[in-house]
N, CA, C, O and CB atoms as a CASP TS submission, in Angstrom:
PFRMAT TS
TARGET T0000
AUTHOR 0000-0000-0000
METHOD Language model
MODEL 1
PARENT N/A
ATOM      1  N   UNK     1     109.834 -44.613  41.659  1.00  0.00           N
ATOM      2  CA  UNK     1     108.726 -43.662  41.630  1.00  0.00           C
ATOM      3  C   UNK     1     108.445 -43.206  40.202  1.00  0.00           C
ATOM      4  O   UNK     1     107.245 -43.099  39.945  1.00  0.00           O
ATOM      5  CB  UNK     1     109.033 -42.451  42.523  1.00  0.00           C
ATOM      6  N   UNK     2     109.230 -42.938  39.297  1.00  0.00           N
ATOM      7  CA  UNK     2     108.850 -42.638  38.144  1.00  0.00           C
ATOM      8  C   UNK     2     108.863 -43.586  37.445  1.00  0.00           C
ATOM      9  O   UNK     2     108.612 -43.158  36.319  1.00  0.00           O
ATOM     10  CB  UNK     2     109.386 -41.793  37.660  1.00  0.00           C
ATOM     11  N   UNK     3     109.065 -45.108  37.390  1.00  0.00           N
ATOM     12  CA  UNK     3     108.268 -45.574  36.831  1.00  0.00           C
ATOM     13  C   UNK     3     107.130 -45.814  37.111  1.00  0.00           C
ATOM     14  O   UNK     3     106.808 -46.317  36.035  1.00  0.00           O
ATOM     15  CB  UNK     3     108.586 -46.209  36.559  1.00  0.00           C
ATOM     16  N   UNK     4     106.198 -45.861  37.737  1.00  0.00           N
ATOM     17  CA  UNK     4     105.116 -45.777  38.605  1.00  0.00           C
ATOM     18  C   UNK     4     104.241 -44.952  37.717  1.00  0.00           C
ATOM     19  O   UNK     4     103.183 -45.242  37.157  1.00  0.00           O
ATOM     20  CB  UNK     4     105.436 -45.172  40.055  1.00  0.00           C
ATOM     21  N   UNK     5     105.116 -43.585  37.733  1.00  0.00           N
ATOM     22  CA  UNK     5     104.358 -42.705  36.681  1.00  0.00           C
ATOM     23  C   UNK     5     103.863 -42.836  35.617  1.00  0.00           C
ATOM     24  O   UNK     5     102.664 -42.885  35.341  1.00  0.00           O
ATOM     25  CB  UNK     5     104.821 -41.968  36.348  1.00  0.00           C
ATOM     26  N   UNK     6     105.125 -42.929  34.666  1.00  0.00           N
ATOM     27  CA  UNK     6     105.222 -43.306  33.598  1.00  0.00           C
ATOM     28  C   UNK     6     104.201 -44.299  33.347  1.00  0.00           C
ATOM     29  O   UNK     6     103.596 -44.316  32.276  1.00  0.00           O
ATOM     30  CB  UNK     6     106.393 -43.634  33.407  1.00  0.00           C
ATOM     31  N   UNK     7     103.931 -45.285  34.454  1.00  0.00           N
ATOM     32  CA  UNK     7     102.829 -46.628  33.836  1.00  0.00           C
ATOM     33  C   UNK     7     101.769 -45.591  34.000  1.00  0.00           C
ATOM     34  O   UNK     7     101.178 -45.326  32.953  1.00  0.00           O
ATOM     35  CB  UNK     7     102.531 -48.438  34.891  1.00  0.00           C
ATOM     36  N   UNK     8     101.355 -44.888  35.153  1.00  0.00           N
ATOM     37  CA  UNK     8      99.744 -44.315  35.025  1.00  0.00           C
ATOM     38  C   UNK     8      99.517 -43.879  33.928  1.00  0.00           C
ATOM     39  O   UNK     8      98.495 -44.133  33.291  1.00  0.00           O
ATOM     40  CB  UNK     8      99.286 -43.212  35.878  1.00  0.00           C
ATOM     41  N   UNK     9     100.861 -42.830  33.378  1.00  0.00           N
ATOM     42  CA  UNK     9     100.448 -42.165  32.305  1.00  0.00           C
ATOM     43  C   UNK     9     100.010 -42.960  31.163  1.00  0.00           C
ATOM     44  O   UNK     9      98.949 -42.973  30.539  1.00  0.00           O
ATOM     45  CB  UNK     9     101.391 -41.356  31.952  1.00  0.00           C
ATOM     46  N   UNK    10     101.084 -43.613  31.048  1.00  0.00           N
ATOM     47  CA  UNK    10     100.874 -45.049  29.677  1.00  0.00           C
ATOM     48  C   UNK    10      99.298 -45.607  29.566  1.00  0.00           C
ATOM     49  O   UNK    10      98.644 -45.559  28.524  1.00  0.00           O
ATOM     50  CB  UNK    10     101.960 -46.809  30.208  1.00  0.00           C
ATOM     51  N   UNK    11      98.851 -46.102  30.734  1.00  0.00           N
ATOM     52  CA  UNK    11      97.487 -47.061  31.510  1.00  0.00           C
ATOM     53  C   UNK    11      96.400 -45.472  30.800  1.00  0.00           C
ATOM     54  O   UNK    11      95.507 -45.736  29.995  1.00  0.00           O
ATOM     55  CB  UNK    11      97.622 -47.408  34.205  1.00  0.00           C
ATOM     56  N   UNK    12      96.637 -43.990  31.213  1.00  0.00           N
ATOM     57  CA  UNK    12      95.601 -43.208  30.898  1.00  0.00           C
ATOM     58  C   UNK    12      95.692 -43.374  29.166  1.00  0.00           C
ATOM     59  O   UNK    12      94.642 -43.754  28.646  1.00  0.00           O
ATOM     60  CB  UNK    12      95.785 -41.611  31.597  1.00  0.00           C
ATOM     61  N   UNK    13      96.484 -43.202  28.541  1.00  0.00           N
ATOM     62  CA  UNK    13      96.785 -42.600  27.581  1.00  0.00           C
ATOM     63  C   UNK    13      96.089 -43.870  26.322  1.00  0.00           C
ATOM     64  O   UNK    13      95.860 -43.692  25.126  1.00  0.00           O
ATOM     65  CB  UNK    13      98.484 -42.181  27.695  1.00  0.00           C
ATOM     66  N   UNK    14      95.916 -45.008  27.091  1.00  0.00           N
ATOM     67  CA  UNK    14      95.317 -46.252  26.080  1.00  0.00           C
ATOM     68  C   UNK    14      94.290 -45.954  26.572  1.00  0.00           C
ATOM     69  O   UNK    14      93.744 -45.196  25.770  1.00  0.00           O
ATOM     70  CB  UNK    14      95.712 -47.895  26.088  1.00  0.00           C
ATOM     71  N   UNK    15      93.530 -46.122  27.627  1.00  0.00           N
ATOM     72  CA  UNK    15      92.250 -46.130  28.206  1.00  0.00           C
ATOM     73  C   UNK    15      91.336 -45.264  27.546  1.00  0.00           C
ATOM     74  O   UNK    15      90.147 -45.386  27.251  1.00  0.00           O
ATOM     75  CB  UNK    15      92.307 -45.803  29.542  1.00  0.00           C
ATOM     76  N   UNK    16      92.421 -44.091  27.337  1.00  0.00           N
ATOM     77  CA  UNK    16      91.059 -42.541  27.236  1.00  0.00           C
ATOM     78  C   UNK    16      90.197 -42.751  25.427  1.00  0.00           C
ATOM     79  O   UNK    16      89.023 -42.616  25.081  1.00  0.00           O
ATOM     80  CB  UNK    16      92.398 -40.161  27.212  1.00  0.00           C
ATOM     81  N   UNK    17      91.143 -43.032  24.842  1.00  0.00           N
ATOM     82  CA  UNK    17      90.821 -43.079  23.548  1.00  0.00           C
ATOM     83  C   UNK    17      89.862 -44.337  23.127  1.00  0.00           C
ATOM     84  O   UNK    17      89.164 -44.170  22.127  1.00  0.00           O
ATOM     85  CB  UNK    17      92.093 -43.069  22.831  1.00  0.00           C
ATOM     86  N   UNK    18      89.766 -45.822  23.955  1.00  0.00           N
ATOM     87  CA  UNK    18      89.280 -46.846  23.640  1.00  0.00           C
ATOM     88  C   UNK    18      88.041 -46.270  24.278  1.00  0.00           C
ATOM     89  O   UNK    18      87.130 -46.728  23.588  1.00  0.00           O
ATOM     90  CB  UNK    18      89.948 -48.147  24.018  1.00  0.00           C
ATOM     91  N   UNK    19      87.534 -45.551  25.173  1.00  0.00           N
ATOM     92  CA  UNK    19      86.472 -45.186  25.572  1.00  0.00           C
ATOM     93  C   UNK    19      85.703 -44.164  25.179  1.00  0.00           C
ATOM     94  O   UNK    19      84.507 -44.056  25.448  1.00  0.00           O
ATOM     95  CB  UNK    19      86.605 -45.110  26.480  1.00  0.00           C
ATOM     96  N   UNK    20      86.598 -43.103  24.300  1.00  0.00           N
ATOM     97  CA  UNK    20      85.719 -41.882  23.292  1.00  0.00           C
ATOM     98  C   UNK    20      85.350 -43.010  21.956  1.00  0.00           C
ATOM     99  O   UNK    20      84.483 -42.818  21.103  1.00  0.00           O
ATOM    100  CB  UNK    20      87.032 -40.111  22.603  1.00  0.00           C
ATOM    101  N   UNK    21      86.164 -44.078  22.042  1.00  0.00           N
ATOM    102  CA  UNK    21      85.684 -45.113  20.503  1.00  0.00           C
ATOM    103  C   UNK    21      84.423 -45.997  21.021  1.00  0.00           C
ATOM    104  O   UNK    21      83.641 -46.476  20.200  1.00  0.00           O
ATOM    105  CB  UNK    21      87.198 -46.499  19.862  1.00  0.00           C
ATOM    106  N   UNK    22      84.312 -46.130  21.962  1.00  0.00           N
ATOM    107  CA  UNK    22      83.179 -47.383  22.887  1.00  0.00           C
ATOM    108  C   UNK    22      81.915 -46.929  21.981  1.00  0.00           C
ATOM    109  O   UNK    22      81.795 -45.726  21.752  1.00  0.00           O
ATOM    110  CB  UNK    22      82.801 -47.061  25.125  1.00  0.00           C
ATOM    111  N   UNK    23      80.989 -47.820  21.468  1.00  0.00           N
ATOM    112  CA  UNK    23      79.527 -47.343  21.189  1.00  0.00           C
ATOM    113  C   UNK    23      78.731 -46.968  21.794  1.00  0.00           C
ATOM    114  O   UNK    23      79.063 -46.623  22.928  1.00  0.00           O
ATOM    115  CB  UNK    23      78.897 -47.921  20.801  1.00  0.00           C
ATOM    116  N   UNK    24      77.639 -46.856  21.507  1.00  0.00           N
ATOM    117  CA  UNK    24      76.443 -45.591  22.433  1.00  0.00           C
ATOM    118  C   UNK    24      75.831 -47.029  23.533  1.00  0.00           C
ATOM    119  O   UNK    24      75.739 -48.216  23.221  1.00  0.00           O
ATOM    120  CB  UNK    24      74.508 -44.531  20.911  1.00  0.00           C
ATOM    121  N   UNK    25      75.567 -46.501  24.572  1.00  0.00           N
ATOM    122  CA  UNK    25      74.922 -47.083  25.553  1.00  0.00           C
ATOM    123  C   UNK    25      73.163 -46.816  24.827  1.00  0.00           C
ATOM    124  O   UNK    25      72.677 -46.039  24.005  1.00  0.00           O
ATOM    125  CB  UNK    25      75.415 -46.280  27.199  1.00  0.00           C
ATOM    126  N   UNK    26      72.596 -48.067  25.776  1.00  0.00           N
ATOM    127  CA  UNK    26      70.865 -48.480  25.135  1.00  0.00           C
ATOM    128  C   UNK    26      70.137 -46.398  25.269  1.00  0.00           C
ATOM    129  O   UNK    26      69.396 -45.911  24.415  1.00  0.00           O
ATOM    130  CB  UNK    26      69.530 -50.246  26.975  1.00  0.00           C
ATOM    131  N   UNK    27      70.556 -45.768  26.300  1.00  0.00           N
ATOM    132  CA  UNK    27      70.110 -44.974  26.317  1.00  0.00           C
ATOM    133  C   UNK    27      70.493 -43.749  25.772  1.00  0.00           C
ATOM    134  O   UNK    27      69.660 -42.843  25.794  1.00  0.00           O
ATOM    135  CB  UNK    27      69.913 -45.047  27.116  1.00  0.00           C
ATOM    136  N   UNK    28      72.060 -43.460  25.081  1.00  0.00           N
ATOM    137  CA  UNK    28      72.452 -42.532  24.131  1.00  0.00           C
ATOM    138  C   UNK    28      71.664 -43.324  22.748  1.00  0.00           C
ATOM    139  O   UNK    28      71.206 -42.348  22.153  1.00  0.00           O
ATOM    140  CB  UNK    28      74.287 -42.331  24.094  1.00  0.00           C
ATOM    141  N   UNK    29      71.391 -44.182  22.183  1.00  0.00           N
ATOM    142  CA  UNK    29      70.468 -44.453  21.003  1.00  0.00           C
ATOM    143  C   UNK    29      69.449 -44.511  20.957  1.00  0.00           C
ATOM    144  O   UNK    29      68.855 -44.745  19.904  1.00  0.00           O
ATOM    145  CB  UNK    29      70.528 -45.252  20.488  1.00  0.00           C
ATOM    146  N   UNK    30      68.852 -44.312  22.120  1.00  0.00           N
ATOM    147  CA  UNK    30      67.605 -43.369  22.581  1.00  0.00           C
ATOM    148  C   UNK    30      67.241 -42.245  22.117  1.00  0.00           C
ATOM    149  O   UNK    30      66.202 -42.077  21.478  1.00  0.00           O
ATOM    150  CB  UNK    30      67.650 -43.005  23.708  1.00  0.00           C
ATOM    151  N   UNK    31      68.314 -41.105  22.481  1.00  0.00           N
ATOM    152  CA  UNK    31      68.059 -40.015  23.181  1.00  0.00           C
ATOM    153  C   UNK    31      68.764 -39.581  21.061  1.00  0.00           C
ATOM    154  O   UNK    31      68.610 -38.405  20.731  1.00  0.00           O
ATOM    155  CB  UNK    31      69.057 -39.604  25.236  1.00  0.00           C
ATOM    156  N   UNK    32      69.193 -40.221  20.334  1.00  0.00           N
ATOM    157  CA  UNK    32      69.469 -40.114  19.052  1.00  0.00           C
ATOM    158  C   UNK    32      68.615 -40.848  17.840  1.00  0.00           C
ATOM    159  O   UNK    32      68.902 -40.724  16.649  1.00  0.00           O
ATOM    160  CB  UNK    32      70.712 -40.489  19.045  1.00  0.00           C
ATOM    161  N   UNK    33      67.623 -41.557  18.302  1.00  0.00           N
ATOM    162  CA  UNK    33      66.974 -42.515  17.623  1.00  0.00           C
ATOM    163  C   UNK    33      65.867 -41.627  16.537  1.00  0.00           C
ATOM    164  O   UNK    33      65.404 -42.207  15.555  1.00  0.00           O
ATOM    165  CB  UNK    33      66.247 -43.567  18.778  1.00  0.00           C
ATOM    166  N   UNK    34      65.600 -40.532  16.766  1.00  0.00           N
ATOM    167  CA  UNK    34      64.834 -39.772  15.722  1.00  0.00           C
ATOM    168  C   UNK    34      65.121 -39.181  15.154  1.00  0.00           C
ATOM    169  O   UNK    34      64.480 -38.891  14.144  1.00  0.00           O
ATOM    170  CB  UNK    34      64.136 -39.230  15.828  1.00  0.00           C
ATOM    171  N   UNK    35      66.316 -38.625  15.479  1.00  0.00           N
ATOM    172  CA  UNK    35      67.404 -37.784  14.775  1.00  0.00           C
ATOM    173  C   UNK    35      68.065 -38.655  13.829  1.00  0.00           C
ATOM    174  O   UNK    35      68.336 -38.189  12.723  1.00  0.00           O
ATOM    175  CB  UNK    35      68.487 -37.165  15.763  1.00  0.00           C
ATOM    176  N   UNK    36      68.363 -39.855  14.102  1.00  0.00           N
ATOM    177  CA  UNK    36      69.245 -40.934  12.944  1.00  0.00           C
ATOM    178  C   UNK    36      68.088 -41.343  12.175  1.00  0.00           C
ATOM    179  O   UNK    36      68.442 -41.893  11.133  1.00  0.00           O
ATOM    180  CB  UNK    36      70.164 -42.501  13.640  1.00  0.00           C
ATOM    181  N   UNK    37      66.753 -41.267  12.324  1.00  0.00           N
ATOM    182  CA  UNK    37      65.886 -41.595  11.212  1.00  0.00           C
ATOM    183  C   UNK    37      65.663 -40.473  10.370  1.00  0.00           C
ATOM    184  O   UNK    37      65.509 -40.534   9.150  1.00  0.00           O
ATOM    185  CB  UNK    37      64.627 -42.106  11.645  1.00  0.00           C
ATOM    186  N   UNK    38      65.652 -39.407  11.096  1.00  0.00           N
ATOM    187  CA  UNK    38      64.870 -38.079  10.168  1.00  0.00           C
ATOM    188  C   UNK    38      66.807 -38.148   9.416  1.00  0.00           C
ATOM    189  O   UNK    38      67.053 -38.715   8.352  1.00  0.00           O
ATOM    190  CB  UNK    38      63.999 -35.898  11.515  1.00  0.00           C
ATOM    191  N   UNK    39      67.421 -37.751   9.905  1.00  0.00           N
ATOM    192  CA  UNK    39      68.659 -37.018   9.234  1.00  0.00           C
ATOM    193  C   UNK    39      69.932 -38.787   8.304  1.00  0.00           C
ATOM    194  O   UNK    39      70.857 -38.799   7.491  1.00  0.00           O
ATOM    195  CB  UNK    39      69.764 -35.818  11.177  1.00  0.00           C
ATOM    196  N   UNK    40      69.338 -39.664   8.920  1.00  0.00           N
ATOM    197  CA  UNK    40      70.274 -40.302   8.777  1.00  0.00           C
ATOM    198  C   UNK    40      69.876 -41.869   8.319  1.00  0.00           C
ATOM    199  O   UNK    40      70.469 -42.894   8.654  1.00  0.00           O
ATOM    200  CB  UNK    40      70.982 -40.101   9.946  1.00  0.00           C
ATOM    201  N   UNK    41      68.916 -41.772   7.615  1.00  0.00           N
ATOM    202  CA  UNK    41      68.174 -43.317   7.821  1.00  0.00           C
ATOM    203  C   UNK    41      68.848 -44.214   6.699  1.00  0.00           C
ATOM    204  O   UNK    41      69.028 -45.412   6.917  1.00  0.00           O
ATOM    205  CB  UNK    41      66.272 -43.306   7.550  1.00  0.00           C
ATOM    206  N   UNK    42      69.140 -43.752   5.751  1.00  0.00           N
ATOM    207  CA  UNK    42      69.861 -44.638   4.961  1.00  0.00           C
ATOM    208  C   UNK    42      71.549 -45.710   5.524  1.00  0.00           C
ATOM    209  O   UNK    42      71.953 -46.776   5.061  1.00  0.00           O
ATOM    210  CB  UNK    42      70.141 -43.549   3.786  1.00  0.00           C
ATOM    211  N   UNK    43      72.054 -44.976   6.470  1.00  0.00           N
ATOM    212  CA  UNK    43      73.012 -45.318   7.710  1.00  0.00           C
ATOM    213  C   UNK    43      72.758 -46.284   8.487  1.00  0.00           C
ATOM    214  O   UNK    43      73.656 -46.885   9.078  1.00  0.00           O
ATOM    215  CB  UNK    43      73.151 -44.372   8.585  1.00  0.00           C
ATOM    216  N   UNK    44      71.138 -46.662   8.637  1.00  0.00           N
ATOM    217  CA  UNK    44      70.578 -47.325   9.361  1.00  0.00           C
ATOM    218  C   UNK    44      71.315 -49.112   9.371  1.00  0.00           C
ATOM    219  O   UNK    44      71.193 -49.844   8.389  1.00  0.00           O
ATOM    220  CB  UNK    44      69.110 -47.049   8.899  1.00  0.00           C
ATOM    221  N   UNK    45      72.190 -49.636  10.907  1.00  0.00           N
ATOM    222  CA  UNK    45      73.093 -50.706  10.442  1.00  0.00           C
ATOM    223  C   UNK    45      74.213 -50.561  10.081  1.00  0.00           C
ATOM    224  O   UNK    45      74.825 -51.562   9.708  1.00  0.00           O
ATOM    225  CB  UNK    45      72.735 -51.278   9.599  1.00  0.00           C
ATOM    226  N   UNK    46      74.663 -49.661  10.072  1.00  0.00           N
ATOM    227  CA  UNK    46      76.394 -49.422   9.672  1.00  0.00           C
ATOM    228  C   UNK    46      77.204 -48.019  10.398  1.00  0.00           C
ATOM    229  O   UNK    46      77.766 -46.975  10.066  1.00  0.00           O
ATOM    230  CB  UNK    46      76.511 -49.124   7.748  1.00  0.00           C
ATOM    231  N   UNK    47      76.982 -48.479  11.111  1.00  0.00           N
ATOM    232  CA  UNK    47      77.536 -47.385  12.630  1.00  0.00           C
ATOM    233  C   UNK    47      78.610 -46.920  12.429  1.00  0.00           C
ATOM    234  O   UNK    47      78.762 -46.069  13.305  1.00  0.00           O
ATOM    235  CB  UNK    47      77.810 -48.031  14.137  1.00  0.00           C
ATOM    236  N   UNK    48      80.136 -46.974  11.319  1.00  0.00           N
ATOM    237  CA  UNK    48      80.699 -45.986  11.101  1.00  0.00           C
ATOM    238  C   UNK    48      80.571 -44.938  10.027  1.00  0.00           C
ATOM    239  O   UNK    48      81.426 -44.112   9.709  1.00  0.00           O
ATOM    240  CB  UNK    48      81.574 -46.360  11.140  1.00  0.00           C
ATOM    241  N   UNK    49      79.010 -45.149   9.365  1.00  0.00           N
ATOM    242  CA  UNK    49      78.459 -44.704   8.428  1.00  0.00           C
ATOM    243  C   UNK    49      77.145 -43.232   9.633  1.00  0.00           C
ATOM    244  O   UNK    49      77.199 -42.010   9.770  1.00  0.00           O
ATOM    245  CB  UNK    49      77.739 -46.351   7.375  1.00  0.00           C
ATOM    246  N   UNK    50      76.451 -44.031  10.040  1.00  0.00           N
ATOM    247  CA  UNK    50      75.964 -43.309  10.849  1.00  0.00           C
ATOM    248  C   UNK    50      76.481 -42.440  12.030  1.00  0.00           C
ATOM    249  O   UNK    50      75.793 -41.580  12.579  1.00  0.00           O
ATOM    250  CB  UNK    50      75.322 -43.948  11.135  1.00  0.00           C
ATOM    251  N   UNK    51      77.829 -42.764  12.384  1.00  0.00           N
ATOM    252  CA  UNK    51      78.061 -41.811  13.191  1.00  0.00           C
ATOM    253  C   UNK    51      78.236 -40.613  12.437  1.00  0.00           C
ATOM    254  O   UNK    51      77.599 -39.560  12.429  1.00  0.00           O
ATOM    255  CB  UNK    51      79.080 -42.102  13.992  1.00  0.00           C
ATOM    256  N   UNK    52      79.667 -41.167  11.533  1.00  0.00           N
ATOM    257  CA  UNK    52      79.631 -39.891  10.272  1.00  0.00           C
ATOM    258  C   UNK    52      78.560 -39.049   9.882  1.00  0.00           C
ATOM    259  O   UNK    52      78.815 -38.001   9.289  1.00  0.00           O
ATOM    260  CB  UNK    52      79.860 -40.401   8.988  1.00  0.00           C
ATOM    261  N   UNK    53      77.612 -39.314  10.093  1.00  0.00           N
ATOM    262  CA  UNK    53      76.478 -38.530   9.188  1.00  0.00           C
ATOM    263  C   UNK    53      75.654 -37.897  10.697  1.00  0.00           C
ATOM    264  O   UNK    53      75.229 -36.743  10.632  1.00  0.00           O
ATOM    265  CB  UNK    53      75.255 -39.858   7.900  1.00  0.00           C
ATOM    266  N   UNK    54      75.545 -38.341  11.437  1.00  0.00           N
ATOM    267  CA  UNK    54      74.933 -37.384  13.037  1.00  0.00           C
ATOM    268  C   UNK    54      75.964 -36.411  13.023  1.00  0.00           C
ATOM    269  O   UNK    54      75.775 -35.208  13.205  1.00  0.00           O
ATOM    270  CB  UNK    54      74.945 -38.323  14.876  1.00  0.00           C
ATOM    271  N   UNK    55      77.380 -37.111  12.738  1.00  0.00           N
ATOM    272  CA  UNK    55      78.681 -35.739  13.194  1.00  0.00           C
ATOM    273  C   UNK    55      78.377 -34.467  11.840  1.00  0.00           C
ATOM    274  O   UNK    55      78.548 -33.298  12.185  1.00  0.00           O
ATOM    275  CB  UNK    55      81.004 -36.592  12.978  1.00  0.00           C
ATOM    276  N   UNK    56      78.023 -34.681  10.639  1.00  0.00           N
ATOM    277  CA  UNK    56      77.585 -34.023   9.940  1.00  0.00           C
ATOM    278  C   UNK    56      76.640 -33.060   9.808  1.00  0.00           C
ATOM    279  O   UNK    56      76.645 -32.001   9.181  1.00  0.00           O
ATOM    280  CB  UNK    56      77.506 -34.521   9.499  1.00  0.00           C
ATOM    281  N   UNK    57      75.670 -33.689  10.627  1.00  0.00           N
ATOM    282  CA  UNK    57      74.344 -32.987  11.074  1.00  0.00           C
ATOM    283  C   UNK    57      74.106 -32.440  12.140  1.00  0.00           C
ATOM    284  O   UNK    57      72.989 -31.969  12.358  1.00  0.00           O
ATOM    285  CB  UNK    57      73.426 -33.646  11.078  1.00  0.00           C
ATOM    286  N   UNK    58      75.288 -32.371  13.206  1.00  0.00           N
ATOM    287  CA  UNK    58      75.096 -32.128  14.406  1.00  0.00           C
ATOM    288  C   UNK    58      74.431 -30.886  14.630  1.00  0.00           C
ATOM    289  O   UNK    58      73.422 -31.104  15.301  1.00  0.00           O
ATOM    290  CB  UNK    58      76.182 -32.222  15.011  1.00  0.00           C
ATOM    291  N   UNK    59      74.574 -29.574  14.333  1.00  0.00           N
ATOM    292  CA  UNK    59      73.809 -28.608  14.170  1.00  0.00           C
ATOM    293  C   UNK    59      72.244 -28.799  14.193  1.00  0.00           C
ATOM    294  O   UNK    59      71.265 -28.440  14.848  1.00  0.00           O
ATOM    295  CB  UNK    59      74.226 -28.115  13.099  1.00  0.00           C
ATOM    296  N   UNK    60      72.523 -29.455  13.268  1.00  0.00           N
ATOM    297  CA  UNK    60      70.160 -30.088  13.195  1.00  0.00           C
ATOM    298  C   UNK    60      69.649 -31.045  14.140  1.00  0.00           C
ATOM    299  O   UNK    60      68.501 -31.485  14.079  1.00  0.00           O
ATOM    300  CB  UNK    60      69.484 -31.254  11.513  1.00  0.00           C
ATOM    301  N   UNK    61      70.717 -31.456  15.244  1.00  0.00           N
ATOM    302  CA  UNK    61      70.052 -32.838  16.278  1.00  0.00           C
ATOM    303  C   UNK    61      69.454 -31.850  17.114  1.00  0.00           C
ATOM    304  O   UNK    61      69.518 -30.624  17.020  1.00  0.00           O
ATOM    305  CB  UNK    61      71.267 -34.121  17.279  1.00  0.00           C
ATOM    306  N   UNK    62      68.914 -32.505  17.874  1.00  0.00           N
ATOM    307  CA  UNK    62      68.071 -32.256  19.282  1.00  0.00           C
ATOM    308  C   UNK    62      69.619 -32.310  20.286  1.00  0.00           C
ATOM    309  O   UNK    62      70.735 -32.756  20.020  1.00  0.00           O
ATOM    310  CB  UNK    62      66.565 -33.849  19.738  1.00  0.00           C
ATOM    311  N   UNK    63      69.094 -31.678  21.434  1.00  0.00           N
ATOM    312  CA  UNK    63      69.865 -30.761  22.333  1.00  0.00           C
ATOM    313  C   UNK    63      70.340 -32.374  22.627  1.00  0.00           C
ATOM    314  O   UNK    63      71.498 -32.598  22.275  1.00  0.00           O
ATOM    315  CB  UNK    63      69.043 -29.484  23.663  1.00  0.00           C
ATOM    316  N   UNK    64      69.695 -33.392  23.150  1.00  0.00           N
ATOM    317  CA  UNK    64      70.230 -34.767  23.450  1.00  0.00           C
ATOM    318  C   UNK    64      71.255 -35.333  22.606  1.00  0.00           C
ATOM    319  O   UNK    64      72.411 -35.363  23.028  1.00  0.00           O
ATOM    320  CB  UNK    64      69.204 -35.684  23.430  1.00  0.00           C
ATOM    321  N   UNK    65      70.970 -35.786  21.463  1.00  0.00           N
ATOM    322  CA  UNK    65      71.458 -36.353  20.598  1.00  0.00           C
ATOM    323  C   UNK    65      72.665 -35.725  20.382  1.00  0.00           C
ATOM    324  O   UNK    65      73.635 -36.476  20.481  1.00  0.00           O
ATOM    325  CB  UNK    65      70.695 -36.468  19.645  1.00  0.00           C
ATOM    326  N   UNK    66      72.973 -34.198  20.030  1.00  0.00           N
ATOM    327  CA  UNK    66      74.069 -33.241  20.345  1.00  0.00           C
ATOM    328  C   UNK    66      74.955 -34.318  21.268  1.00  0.00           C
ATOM    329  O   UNK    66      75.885 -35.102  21.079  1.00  0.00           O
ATOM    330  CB  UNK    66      73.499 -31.687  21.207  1.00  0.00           C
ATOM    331  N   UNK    67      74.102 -33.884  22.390  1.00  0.00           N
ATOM    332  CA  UNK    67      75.198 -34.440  23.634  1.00  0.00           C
ATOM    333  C   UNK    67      75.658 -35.379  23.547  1.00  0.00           C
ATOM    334  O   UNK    67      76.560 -35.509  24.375  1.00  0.00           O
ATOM    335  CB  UNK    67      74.862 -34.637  24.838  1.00  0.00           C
ATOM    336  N   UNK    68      75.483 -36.410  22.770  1.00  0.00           N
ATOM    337  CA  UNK    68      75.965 -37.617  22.497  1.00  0.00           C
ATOM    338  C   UNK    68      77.136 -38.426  21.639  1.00  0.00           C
ATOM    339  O   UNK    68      77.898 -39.392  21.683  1.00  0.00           O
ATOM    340  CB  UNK    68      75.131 -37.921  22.211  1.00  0.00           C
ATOM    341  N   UNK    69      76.641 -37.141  20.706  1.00  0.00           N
ATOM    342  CA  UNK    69      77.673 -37.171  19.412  1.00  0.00           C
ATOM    343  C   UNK    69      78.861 -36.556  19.826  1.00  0.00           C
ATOM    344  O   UNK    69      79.987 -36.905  19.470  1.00  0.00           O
ATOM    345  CB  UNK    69      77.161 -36.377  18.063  1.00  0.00           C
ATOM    346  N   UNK    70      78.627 -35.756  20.483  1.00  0.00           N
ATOM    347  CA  UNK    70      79.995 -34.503  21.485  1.00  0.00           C
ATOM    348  C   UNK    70      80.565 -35.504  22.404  1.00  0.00           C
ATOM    349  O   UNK    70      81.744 -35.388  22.739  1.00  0.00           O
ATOM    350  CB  UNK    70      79.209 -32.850  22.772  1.00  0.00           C
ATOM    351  N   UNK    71      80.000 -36.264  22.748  1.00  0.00           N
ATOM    352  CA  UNK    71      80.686 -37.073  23.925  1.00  0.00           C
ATOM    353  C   UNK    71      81.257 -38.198  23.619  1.00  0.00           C
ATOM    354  O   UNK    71      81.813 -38.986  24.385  1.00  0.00           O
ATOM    355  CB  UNK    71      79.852 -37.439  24.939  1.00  0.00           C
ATOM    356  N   UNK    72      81.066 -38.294  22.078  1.00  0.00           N
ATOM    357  CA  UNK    72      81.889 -39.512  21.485  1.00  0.00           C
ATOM    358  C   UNK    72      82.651 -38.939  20.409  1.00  0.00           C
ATOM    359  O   UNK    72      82.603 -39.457  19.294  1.00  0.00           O
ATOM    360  CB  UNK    72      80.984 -40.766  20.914  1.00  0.00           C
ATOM    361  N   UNK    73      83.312 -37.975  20.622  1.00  0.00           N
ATOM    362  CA  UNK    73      84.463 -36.837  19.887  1.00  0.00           C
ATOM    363  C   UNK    73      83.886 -36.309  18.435  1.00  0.00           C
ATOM    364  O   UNK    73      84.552 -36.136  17.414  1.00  0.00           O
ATOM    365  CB  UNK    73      86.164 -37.697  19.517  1.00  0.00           C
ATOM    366  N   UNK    74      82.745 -36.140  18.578  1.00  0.00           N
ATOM    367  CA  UNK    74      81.950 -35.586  17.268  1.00  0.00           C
ATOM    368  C   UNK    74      81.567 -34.337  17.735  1.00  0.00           C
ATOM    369  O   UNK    74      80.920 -33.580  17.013  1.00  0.00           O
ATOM    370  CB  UNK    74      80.602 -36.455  16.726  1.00  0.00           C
TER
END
């Protein structure tokens, strides 16, 4: 029984983090696509450049784009 555990825990503990790292779905680069031009356009193509710089700006996104950046540990 406790190893049993031990694997769920192990199985959560890789899972959770490869999925706050996953990139934006067609519709989170949507819902960020004017916000990465007005605040972030030079980023434009280099996505650990641009995330950096939305997480920077997060204060100035739109209520969406917020949500997006928050949901990918920004």
């Amino acid at each position: 029984m406790k190893s049993s555990v031990l694997a769920a825990l192990l199985l959560t503990a890789t899972v959770l983090p490869a999925t706050a790292q996953s990139g934006p779905t067609p519709q989170e680069q949507m819902a960020c696509r004017s916000d990465a031009s007005k605040f972030c356009a030079e980023h434009i193509g280099k996505p650990p450049q641009m995330n950096a710089c939305l997480r920077e700006n997060k204060t100035k996104l739109s209520d969406g784009c917020r949500k997006v950046v928050e949901s990918h540990g920004g």
